[in-house]
N, C-alpha and C positions, 0 to 999 in steps of 0.2 A: 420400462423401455418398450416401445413398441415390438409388436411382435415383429418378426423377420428382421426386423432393421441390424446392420454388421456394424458394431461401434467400430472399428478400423475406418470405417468412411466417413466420421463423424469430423475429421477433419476437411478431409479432403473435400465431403462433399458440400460441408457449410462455407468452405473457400471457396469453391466454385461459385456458388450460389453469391457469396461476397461480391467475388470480384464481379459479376454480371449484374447485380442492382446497380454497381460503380459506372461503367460501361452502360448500363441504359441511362442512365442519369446527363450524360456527356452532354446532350445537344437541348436539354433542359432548360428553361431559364430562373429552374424556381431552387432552392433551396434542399437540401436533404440531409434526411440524419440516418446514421447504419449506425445500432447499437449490436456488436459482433461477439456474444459471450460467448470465449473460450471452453469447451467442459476438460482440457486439459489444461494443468499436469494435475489434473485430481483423478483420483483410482474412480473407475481401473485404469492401470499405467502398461496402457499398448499403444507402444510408436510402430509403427508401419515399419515393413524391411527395409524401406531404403533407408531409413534412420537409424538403422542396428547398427550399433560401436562408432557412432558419431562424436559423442560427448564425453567418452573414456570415463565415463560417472555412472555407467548402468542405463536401465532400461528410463530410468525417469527423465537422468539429463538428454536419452536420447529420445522422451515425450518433450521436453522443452525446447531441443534443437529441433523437433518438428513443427514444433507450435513457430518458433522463431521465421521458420520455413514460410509458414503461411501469413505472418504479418508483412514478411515481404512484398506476396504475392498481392496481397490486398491495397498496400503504398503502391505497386509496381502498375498496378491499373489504374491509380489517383495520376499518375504520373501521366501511363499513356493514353489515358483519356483528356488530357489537358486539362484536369481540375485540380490538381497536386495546391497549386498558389493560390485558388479561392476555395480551402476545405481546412478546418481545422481536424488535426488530431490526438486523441488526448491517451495515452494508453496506459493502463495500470494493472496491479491485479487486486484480489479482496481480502488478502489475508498471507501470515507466515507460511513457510511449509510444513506440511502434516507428519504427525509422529514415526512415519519411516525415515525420514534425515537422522535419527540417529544410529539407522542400521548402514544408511549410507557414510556416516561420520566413521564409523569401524570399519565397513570393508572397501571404502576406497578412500578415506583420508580427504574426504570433502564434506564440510559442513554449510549445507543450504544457508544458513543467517548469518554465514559470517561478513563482520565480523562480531555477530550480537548474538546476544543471550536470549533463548524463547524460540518455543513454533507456535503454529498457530492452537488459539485460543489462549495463549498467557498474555499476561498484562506486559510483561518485560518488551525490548524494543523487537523483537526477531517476531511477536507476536503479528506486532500493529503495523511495524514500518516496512513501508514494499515500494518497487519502483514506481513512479511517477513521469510520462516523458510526453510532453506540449509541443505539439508543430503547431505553431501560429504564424501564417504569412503575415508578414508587416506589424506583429506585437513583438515575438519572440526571436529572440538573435540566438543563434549557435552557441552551446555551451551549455556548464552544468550550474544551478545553483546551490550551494554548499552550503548547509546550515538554517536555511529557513523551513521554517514550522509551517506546512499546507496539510489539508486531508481533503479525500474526496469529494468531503459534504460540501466542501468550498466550490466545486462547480457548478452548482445551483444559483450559487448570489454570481458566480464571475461570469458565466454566461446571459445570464439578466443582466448583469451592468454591461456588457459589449450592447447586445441588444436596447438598451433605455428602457425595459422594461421594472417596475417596481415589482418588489415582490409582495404579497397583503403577510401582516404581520403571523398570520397560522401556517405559513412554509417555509421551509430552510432556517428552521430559529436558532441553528449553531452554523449557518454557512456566510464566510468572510471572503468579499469581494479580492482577489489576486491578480486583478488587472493591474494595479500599479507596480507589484512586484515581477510579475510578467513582463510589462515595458520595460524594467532595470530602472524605475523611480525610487525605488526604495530596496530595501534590504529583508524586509520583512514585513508584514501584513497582520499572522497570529501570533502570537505568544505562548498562548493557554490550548492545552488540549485534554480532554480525555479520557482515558482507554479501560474499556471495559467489555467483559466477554459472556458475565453472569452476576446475579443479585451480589456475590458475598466477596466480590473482588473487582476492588478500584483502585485505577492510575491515575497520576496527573502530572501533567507535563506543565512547566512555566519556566520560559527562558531555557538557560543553558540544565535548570533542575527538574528532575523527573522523583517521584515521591510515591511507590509501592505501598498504600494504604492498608497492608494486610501484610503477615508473617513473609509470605514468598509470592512472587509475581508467575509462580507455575499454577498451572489450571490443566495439563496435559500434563502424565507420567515423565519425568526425567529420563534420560535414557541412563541406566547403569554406566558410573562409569565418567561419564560424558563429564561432570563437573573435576573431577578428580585429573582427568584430562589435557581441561582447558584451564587451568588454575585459576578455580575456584575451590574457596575454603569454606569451611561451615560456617551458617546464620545465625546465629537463634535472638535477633534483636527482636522488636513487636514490630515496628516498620522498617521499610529497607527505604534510602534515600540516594541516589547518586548524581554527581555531576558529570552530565554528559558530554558537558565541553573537555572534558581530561580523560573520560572514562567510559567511553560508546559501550561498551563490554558487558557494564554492569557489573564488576567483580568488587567494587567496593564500596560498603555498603557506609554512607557519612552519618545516619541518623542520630547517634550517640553524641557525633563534635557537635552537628548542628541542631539544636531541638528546638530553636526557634526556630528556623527555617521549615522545620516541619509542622510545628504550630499552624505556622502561614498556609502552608501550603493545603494541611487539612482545613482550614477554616474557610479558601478559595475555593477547594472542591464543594463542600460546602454548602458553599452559595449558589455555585451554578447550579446544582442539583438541584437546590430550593423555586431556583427563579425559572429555572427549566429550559433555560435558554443562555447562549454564550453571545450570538451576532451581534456586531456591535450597531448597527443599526435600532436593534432592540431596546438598545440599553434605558436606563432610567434618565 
């Protein structure tokens, strides 16, 4: 950290600084990009006093109702500078919540991932899957889409395909164009994903099936307690399997009904591993 610098300002003053690249940008006629990374809700977890007891969740839900704060402010100058209708914006975060949600899961009866199983760095869904939300003037119509498989890496190929730009075959070699599911042409785009945090532990997501290639999809301590809580029961299969279309939870584990299915599924991971690449642009 630099020296002097007060992290309490680290919001505020990167807002400011925000909203004013937006604001000069107004009378412009070229194009611009603001890539605005948030350093909260990651420790240390200091919301500013006017955000104390906002979020009835502690000090954290009241770093995220301040963060919440300043995405406003930042849309709220796209707005009054008249560029709100020619600016996409795309906002996510990079990961589950950190091993304090299960301090927050006991003393205030809110659990970060729900309603999933995992914080950050586990393979399970609470690891990997985090909001996702598209303002696209004239792609994107209001609402939520339910059910379709996107990940980050995918805005690399969708923003090249708005553009008509190609991309050369050595970038973005798992990212899948979502312009069509963007428009509402389709329903779905990937199938296949993923999730991986270190060497000795891999996921793979296909369709409604998700397949824990290792004992347990934790990579981060459990919190005591926490499974016994949420009704889960003990594991001891070699891999854990679930269908997410019944079972977002992950509390039960199918590997034993289906062992062909997990056949497949190792055999799919597999392959992408080998080939090194998922796009389907890629493909053979």
């Amino acid at each position: 950290m630099v020296t002097g610098w007060d992290p309490y300002e680290n919001i505020p003053e990167t807002t400011r600084r925000g909203v004013g690249y937006i604001n000069s940008r107004k009378d412009s006629d070229k194009p611009f990009f603001l890539y605005f990374a948030y350093p909260s809700p990651h420790a240390p977890i200091i919301p500013n006093d006017r955000f104390d007891g906002k979020s009835k969740a502690g000090p954290y839900g009241d770093f995220v109702y301040e963060t919440d704060d300043s995405i406003g402010q930042l849309l709220k100058a796209l707005e009054d500078s008249g560029q709100a209708e020619n600016t996409i914006v795309i906002f996510s975060a990079d990961n589950g919540p950190e091993h304090y949600a299960y301090a927050r899961d006991v003393k205030f009866g809110h659990w970060s991932s729900h309603p999933l199983r995992g914080l950050k760095r586990d393979i399970y869904e609470g690891g990997h899957r985090v909001p996702t939300i598209i303002k696209w003037p004239g792609v994107t119509e209001p609402g939520t889409v339910n059910g379709a498989l996107v990940s980050q890496i995918d805005f690399m190929a969708t923003l090249a395909s708005a553009l008509g730009h190609e991309l050369p075959a050595s970038a973005a070699e798992d990212s899948h164009d979502l312009l069509p599911l963007l428009k509402g042409e389709t329903d779905s785009v990937r199938t296949t994903h993923i999730h991986n945090t270190n060497a000795n532990g891999y996921a793979i997501r296909d369709g409604k099936w998700l397949l824990i290639d290792a004992k347990s999809g934790y990579l981060s301590n459990v919190g005591k307690g926490w499974e016994e809580r949420h009704g889960y029961k003990p594991d001891k299969q070699a891999v854990q399997l679930f269908d997410l279309g019944k079972d977002l939870a992950q509390k039960h584990n199918l590997a034993d009904e289906h062992p062909e299915r997990v056949a497949e599924l190792q055999a799919l991971l597999k392959k992408i591993r080998d080939q090194g690449h998922s796009a389907p642009r890629l493909a053979n």
